[in-house]
C-alpha positions as CSV (number, residue, x, y, z in Angstrom):
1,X,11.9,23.6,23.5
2,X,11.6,22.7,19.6
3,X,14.8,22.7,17.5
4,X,14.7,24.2,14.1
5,X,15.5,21.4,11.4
6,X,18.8,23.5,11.2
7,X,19.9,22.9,14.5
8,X,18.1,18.8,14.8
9,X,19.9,17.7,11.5
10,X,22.4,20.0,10.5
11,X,20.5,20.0,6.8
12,X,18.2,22.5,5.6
13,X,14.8,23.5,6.4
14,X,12.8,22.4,3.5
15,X,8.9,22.4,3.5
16,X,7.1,20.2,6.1
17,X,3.9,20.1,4.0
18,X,2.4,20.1,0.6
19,X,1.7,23.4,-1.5
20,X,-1.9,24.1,-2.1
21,X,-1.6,22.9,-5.5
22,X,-0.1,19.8,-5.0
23,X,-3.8,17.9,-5.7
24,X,-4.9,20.3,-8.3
25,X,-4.6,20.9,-11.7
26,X,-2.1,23.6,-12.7
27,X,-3.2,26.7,-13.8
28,X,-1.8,27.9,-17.5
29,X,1.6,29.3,-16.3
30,X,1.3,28.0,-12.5
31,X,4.2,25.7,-12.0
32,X,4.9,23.0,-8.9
33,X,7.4,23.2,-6.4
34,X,8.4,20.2,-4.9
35,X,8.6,19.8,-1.2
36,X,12.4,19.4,-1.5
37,X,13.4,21.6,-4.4
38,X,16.1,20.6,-6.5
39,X,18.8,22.9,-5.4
40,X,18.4,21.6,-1.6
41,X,20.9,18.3,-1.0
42,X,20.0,16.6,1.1
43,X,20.8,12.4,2.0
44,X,19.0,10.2,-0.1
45,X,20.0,7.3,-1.0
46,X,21.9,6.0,2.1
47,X,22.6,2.7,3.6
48,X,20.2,3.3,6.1
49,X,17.3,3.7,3.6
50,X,18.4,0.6,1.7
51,X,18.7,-1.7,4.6
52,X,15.1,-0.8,6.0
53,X,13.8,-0.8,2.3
54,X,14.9,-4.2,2.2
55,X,13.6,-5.4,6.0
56,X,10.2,-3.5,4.9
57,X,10.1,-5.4,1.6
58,X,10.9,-9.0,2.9
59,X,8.9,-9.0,6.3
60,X,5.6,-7.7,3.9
61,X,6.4,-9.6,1.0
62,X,5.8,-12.7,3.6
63,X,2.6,-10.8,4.8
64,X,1.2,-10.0,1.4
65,X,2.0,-14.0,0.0
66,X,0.2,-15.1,3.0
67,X,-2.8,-12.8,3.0
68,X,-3.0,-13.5,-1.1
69,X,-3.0,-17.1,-0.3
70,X,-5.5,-17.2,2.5
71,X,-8.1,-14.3,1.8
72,X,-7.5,-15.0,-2.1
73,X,-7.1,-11.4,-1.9
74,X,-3.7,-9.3,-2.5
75,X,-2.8,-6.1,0.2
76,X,-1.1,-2.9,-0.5
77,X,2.2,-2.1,1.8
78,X,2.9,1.3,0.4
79,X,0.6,2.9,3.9
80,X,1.8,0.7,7.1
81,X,5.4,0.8,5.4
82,X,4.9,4.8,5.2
83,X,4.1,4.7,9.0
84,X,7.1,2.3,10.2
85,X,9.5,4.3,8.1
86,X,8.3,7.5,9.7
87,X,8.1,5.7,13.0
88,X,11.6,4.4,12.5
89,X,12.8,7.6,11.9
90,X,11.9,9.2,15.4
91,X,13.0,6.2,17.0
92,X,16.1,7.0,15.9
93,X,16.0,10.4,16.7
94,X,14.9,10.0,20.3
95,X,18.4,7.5,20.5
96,X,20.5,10.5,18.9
97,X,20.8,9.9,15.4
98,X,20.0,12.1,13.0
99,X,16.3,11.8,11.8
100,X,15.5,10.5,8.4
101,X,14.8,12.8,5.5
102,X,11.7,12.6,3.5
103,X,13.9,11.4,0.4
104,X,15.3,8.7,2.1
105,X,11.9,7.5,3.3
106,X,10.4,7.5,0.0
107,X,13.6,5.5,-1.1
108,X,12.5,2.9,1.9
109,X,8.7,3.2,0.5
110,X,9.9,2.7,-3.1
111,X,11.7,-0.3,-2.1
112,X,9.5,-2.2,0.6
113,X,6.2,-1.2,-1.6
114,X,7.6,-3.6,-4.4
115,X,6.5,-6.9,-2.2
116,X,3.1,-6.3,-2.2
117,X,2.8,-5.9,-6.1
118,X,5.5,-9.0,-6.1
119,X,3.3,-11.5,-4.2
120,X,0.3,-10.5,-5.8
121,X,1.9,-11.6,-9.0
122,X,3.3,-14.6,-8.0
123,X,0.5,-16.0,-5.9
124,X,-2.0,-15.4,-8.7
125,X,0.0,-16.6,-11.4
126,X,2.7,-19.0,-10.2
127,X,-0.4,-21.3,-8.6
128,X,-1.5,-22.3,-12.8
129,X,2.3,-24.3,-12.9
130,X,0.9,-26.4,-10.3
131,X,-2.7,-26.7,-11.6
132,X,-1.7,-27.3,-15.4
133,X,1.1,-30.1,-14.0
134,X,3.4,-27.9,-16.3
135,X,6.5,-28.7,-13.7
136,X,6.0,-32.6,-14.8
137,X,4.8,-32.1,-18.5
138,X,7.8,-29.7,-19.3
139,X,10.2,-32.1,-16.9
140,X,11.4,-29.4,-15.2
141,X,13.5,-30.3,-11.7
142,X,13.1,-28.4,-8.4
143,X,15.7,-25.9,-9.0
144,X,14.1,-25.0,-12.6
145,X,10.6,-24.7,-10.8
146,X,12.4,-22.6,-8.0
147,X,14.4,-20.4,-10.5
148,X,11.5,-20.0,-13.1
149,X,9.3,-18.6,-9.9
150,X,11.7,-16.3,-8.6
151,X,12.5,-15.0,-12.5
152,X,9.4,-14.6,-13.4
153,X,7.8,-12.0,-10.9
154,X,11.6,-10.5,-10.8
155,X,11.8,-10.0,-14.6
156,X,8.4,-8.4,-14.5
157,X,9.3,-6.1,-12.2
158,X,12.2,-4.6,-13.7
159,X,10.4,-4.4,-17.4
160,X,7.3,-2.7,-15.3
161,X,10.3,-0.2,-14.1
162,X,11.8,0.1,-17.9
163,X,8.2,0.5,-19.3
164,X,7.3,3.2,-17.1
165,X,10.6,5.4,-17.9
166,X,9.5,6.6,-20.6
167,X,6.5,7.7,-19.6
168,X,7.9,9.8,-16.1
169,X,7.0,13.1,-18.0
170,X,3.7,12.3,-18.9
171,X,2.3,10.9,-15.3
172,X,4.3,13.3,-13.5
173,X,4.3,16.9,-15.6
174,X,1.7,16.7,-17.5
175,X,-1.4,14.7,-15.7
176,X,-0.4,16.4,-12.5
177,X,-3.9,17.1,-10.3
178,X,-5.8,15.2,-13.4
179,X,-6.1,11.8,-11.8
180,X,-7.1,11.2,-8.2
181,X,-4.5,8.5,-6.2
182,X,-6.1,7.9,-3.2
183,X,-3.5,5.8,-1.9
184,X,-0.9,7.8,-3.2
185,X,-2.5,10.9,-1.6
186,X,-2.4,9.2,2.0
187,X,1.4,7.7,1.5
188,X,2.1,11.6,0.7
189,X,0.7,12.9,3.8
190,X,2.0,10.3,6.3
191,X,5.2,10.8,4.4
């Protein structure tokens, strides 16, 4: 016998798939409800989320750094992170927790789907300080070299963040349905 969402959870039912026009352009007038509208609370940011954000974002940051290194070619985690967060969550049901809500496992996708973009950058650009000697030119010691190649990708990533504020509205509102994501599209529908 299937429990309603209600009874599972004790949070509200929200939608359990994507309105019609979620891939679409909007019509003039036509506006886009979200699968969890704003009035519904429900947990999102939650220790849980965090913790398997960060498990997700090492264990693929290792993958990714090794693939870039070996194949010369750089992955995307965003899709078999989706799948182990979703999997996670009915583990977790089936041992009597309360399953996880689609804004906490875009919070665990948000935060494990850094490490591919991470590794890419600094297997494909950290390499040169070796090649160019610049370590023993510049006299830089081991901690400098260590510190200068964690900074690096870690700085990028948080003015990639603050660059991208400001345009939210733009990508989000107003080129809604205009620009196909493929990946994007299949993260939303494991999701």
């Amino acid at each position: 016998m299937a429990c309603t969402p209600e009874v599972q959870t004790g949070l509200p039912e929200i939608q359990t798939k994507l309105p019609e026009n979620a891939y679409r352009e909007l019509k003039p007038g036509e506006t886009y409800v979200p699968m969890v509208p704003p009035h519904v609370i429900v947990p999102e940011l939650t220790t849980r989320s965090i913790v398997f954000g960060i498990i997700m974002n090492v264990l693929w940051s290792v993958a990714a750094t090794f693939v870039a290194l070996k194949a010369g070619s750089g992955i995307e985690t965003a899709i078999p992170i989706s799948i182990l967060s979703i999997t996670l969550s009915g583990v977790l049901l089936r041992l009597g927790y309360r399953r996880t809500t689609l804004l906490e496992n875009i919070n665990v996708l948000a935060i494990g789907s850094t490490s591919g973009i991470v590794a890419g950058g600094t297997c494909f650009t950290m390499p040169a300080i070796y090649v160019l000697k610049l370590n023993q030119n510049l006299g830089m010691g081991d901690m400098q070299l260590f510190l200068q190649i964690f900074l690096v990708p870690f700085l990028g990533a948080i003015l990639g963040v603050l660059f991208l504020i400001p345009f939210r509205r733009y990508f989000v509102k107003e080129m809604h349905g205009k620009l196909p994501f493929p990946e994007g599209t299949a993260t939303n529908e494991i999701l």
